[in-house]
C-alpha positions as CSV (number, residue, x, y, z in Angstrom):
1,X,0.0,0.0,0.0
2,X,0.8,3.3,-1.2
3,X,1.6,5.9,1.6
4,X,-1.3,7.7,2.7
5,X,-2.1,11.3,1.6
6,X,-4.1,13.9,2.8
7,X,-6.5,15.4,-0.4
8,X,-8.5,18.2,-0.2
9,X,-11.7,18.7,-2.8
10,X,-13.7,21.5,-3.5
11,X,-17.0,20.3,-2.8
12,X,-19.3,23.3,-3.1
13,X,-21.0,21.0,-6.0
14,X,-21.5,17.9,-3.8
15,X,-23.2,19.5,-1.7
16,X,-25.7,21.8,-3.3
17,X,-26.0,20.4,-6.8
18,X,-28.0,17.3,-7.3
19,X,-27.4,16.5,-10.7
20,X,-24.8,17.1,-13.1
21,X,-21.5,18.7,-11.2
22,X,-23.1,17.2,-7.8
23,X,-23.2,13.7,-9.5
24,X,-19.7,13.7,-10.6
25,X,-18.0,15.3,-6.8
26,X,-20.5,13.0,-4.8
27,X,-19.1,9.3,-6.9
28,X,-15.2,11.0,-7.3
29,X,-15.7,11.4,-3.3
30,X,-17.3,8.1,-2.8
31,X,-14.9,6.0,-5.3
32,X,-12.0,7.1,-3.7
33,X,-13.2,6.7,0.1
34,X,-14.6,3.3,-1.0
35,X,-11.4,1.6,-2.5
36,X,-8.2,4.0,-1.0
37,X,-9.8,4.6,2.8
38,X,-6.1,4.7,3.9
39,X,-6.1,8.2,2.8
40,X,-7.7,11.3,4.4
41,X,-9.8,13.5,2.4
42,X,-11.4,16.5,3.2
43,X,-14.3,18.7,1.6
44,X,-14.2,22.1,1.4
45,X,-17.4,23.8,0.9
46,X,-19.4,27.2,1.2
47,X,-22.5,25.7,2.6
48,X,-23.8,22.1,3.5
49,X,-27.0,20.9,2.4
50,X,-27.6,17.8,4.1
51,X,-30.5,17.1,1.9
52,X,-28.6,16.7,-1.2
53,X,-24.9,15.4,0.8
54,X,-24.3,14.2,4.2
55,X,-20.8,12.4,3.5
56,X,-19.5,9.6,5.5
57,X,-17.2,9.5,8.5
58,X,-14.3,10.3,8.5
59,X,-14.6,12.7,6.0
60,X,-14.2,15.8,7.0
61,X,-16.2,18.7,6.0
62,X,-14.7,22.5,6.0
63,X,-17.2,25.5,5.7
64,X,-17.0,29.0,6.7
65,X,-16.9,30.1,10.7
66,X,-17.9,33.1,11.8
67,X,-20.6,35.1,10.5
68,X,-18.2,37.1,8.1
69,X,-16.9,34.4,5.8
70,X,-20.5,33.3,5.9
71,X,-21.8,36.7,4.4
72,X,-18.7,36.3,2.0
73,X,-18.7,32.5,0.7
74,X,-17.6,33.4,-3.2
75,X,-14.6,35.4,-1.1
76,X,-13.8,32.0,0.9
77,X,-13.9,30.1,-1.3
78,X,-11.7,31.7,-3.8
79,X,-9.2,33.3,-1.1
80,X,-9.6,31.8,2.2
81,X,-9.4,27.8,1.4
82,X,-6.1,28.0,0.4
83,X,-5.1,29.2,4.0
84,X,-7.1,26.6,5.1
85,X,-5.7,23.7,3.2
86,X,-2.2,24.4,4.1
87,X,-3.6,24.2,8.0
88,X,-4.9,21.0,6.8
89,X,-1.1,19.9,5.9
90,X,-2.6,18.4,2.3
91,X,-0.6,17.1,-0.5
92,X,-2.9,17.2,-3.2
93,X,-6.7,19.9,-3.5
94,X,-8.6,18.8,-6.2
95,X,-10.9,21.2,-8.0
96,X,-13.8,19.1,-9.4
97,X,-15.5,21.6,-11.2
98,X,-13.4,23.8,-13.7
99,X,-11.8,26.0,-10.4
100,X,-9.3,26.3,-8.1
101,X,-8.4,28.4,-5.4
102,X,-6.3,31.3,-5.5
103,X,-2.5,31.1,-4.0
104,X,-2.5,27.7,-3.8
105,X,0.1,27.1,-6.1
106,X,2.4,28.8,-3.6
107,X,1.1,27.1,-0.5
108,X,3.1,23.9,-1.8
109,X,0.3,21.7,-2.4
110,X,-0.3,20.2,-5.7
111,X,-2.9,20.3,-7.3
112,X,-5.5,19.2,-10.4
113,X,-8.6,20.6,-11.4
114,X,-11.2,18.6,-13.7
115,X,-12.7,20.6,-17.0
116,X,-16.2,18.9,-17.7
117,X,-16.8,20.8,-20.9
118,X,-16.5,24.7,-22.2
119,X,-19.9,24.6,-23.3
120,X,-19.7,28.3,-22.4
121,X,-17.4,29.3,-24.6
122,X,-18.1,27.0,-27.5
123,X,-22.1,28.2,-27.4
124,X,-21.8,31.6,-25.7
125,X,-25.3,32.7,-26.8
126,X,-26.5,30.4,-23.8
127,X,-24.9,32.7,-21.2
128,X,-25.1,36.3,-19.9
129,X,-22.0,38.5,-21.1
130,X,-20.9,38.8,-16.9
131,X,-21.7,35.0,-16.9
132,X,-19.1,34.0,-19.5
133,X,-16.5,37.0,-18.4
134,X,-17.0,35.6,-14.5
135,X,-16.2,32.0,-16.0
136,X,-13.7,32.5,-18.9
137,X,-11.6,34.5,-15.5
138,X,-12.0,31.6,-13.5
139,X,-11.0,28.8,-16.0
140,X,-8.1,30.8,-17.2
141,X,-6.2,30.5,-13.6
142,X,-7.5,26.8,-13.3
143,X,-5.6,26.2,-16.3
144,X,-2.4,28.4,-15.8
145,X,-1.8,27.2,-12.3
146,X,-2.8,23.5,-12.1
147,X,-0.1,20.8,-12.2
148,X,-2.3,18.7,-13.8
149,X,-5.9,18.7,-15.3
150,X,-8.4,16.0,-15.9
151,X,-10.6,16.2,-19.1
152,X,-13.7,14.0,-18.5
153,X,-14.0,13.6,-22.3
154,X,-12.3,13.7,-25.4
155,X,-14.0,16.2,-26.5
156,X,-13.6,18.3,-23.5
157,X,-9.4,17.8,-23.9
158,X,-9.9,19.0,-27.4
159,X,-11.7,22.1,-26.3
160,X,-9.4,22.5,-23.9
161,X,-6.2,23.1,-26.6
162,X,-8.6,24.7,-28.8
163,X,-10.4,27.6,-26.4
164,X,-7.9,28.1,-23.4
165,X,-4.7,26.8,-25.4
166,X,-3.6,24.1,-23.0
167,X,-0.5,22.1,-24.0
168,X,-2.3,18.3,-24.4
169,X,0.8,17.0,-22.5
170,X,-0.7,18.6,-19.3
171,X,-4.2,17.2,-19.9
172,X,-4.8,13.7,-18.5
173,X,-7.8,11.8,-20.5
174,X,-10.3,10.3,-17.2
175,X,-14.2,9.2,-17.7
176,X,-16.3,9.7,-15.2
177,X,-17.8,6.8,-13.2
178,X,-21.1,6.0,-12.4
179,X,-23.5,5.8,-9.6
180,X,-22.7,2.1,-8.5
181,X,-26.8,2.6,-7.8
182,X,-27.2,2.7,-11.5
183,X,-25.6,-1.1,-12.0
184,X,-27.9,-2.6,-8.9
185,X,-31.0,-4.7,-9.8
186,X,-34.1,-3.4,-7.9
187,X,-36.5,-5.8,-6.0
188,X,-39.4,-6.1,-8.0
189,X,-41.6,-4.6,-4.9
190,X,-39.2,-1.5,-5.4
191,X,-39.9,-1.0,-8.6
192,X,-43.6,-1.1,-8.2
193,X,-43.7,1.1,-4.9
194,X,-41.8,4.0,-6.9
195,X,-44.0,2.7,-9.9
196,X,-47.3,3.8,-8.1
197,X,-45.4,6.8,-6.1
198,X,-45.2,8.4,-9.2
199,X,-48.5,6.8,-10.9
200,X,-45.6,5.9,-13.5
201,X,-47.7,3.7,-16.8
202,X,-46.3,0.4,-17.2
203,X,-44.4,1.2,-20.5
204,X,-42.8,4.5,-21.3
205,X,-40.3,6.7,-22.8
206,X,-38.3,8.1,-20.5
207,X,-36.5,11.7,-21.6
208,X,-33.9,12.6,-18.8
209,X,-32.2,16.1,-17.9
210,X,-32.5,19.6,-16.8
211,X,-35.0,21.0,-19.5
212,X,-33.3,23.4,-21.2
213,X,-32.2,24.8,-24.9
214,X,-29.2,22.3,-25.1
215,X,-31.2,19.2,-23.8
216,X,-33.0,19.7,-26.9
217,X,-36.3,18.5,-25.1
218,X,-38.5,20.7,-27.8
219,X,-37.2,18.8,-30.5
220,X,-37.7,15.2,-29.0
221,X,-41.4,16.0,-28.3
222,X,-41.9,17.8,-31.8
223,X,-40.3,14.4,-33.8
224,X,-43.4,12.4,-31.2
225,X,-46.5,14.6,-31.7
226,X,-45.6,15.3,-36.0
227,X,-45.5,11.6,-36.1
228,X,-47.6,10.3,-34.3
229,X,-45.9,7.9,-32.0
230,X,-48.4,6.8,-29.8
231,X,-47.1,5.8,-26.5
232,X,-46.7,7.8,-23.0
233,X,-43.7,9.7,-22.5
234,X,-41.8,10.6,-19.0
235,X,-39.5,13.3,-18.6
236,X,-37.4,13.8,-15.1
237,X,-35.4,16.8,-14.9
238,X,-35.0,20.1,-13.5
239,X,-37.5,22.9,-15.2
240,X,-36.2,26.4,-16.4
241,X,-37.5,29.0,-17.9
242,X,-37.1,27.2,-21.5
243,X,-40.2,24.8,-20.6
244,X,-42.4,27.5,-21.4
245,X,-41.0,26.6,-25.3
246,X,-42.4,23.5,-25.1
247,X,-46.4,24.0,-24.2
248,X,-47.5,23.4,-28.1
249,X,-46.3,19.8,-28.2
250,X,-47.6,19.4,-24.5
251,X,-51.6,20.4,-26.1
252,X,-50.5,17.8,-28.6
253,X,-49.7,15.0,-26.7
254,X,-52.1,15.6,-23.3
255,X,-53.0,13.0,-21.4
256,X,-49.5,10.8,-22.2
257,X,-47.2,12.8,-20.7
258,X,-45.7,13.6,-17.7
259,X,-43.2,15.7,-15.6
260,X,-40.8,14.9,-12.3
261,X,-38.6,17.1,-10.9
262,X,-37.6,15.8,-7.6
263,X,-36.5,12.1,-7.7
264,X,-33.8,10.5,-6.0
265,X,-31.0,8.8,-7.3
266,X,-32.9,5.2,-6.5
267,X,-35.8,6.4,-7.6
268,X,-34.5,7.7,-10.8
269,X,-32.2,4.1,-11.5
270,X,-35.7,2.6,-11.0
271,X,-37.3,4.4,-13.3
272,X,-34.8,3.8,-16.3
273,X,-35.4,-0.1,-15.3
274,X,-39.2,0.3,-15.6
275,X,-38.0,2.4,-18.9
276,X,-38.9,1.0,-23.0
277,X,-36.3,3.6,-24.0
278,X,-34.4,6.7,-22.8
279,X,-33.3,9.2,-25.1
280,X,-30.8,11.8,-24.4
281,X,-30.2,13.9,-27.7
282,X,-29.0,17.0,-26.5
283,X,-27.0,19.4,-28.5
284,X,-23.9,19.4,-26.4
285,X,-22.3,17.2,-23.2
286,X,-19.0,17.1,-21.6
287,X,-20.2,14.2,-21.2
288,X,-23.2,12.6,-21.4
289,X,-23.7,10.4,-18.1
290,X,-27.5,10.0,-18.5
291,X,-26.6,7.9,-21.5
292,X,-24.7,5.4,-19.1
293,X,-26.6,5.6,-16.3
294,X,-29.5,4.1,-18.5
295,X,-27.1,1.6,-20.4
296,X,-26.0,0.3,-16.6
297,X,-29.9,0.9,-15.9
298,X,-31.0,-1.9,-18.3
299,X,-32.5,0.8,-20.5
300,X,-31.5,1.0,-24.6
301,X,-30.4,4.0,-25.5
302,X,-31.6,7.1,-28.4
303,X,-28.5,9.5,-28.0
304,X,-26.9,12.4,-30.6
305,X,-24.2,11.8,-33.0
306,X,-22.3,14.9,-31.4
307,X,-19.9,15.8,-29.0
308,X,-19.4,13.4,-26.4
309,X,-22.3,11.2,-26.7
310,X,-20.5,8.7,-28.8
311,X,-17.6,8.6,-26.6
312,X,-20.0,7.6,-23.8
313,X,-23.0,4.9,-25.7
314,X,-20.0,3.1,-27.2
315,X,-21.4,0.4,-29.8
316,X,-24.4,-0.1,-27.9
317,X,-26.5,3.2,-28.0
318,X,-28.6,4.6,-31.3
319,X,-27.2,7.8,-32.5
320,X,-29.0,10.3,-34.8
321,X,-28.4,14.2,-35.6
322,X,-30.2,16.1,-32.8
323,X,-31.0,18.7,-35.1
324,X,-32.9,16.8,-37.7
325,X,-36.5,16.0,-36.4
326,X,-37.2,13.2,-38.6
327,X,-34.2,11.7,-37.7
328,X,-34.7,11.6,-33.9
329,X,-38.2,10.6,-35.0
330,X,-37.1,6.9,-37.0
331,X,-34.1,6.6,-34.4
332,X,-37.8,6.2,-31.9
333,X,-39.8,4.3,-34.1
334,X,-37.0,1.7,-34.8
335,X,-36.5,1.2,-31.0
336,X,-40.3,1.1,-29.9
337,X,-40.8,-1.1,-33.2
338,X,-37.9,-3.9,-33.4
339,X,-37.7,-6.1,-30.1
340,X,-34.3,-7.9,-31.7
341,X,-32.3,-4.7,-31.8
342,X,-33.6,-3.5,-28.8
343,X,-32.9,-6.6,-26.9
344,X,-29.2,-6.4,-28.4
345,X,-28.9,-2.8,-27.1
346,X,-29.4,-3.3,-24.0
347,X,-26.8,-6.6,-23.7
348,X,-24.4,-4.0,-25.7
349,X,-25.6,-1.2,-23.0
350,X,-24.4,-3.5,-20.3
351,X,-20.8,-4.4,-21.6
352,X,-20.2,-0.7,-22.3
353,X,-21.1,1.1,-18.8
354,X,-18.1,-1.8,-17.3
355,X,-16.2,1.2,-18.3
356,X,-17.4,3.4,-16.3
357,X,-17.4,1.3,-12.6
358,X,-16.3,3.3,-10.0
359,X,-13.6,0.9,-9.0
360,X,-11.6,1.7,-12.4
361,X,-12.0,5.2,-12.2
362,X,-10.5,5.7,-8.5
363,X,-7.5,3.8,-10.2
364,X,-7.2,6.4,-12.5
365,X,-7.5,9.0,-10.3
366,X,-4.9,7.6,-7.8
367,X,-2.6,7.1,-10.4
368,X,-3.0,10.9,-11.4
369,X,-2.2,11.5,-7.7
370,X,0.7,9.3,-7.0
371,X,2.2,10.9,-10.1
372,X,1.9,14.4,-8.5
């Protein structure tokens, strides 16, 4: 056994996000507690919301004291963590989520930050002008003083040369794992109980993700109502303003459809194993982990021919062009219509998400440590 090391994370996303960046700091936390407990780790956040996070002992948890840094928690956590982490005596602070503290790279602790993707640079119309100046600042000293940085993608590495100019040698290519929740077959009575919790029909599609403009929600339901595919439809996600865009197709298809926002991480692997398909054809992911999530799930898989996505489904998910209705449209027909390919989707689903245990990806990251 290795020596053991004292890591720091900034964990202001596992403990108030409970999708997306939350997803990715709550399993990198959990993966690495799980198979290296011989290290110590501690979380560094501006608040604590046990209802998304209550992290296991002997974590430890470090938020603001003293009701000054808790007026200021953007000014702790860019300036005062630092101090805080050298009190801490760690070797290594990991930002998981494109930032990193300021000064630490002459505290003399090491440190890696991961990039998930640069959707805000490569699709700025999505953002407010102060929103992309306050992150383009950010990512630029993540980037300059980092000893190393974790791309979660392929395509995020290549954004990262392309947009901030990073020298590929200093980028370290590491998928994200997955909820071991996702792999886990549910009781039958477990099913059912979330089943009838949710008054869930008995075959549906499922549509996961935040509904927004990328998601590309508006298009999924325009390719159902214009042709006709006649079966109900689930979508689980949180709702923004863009839902508003999407009340023509809902007059359409009335009566077989249906909206949850608040499900928890069982609930939601239960639901893509009650599932006849999820599909996932957003325009843009760093990513894409609702695309494993459902492959581990049991659930075959519609997913875009862009970005990420096909680094993700490997061999066993559909792709079509997310921008071309019909398209998504035949891409649903073919997977509600031919029980064969479906069936062999879902054994291909399967063999895929083994890449993405969270036993292989704590090797990864522990490697990227031991390194530093």
């Amino acid at each position: 056994m290795t020596e053991p090391l004292k890591i720091g994370f900034d964990a202001k996303r596992a403990f108030l996000n409970s999708t997306g960046l939350g997803s990715y700091s709550r399993n990198t936390i959990h993966a690495l507690n799980t198979y290296y407990p011989h290290n110590d780790y501690y979380l560094f956040t501006p608040s604590v919301n046990p209802e998304i996070y209550e992290p296991p002992k002997p974590l430890v948890t470090v938020a603001p004291e003293g009701q000054w840094w808790k007026s200021v928690k953007p000014v702790w956590r860019t300036y005062k963590v630092t101090e805080l982490a050298q009190k801490s005596g760690l070797d290594i602070f990991h930002g998981l989520s494109h930032e990193l503290p300021v000064g630490l790279e002459k505290a003399g602790i090491r440190s890696v930050v991961t990039f998930h993707d640069l959707i805000v640079m490569r699709y700025p119309r999505f953002y407010r002008a102060a929103d992309r100046r306050f992150y383009y600042r950010k990512y630029k000293h993540a980037v300059k003083v980092a000893d190393k940085i974790i791309a979660i993608s392929q395509q995020t590495k290549l954004d990262l040369v392309e947009y901030l100019k990073v020298d590929e040698s200093r980028i370290e290519l590491l998928y994200q794992c997955v909820n071991p929740m996702f792999f886990e077959r549910s009781r039958p009575e477990d099913l059912e109980f979330t089943r009838v919790k949710y008054r869930l029909p008995h075959q549906f599609i499922l549509i996961p993700g935040t509904i927004e403009k990328r998601k590309n929600q508006d298009q999924v339901l325009r390719a159902i109502a214009e042709n006709e595919i006649d079966f109900p439809i689930v979508l689980v996600g949180k709702q923004t303003p863009f839902f508003k865009s999407l009340k023509p197709y809902l007059k359409q298809l009335e009566g077989r459809i249906m909206f949850l926002t608040e499900v928890s991480n069982q609930e939601l692997s239960h639901i893509y194993q009650m599932a006849y398909l999820s599909i996932f054809v957003s325009l843009f992911e760093g990513f894409g982990l609702p695309v494993v999530e459902a492959q581990a799930s049991g659930c075959p898989v519609l997913t875009s021919n862009v970005s990420s996505m096909p680094e993700a489904g490997g061999k066993a998910a559909l792709y079509v062009n997310p921008e071309k209705v019909d398209e998504i449209a035949d891409g649903i027909k073919l997977l509600l219509s031919d029980t064969k390919m479906r069936e062999e989707r879902i054994s291909l689903g399967y063999e895929n998400a083994e890449r993405f245990r969270s036993e292989q990806y704590a090797r990864g990251l522990m490697e990227i440590y031991q390194k530093l």
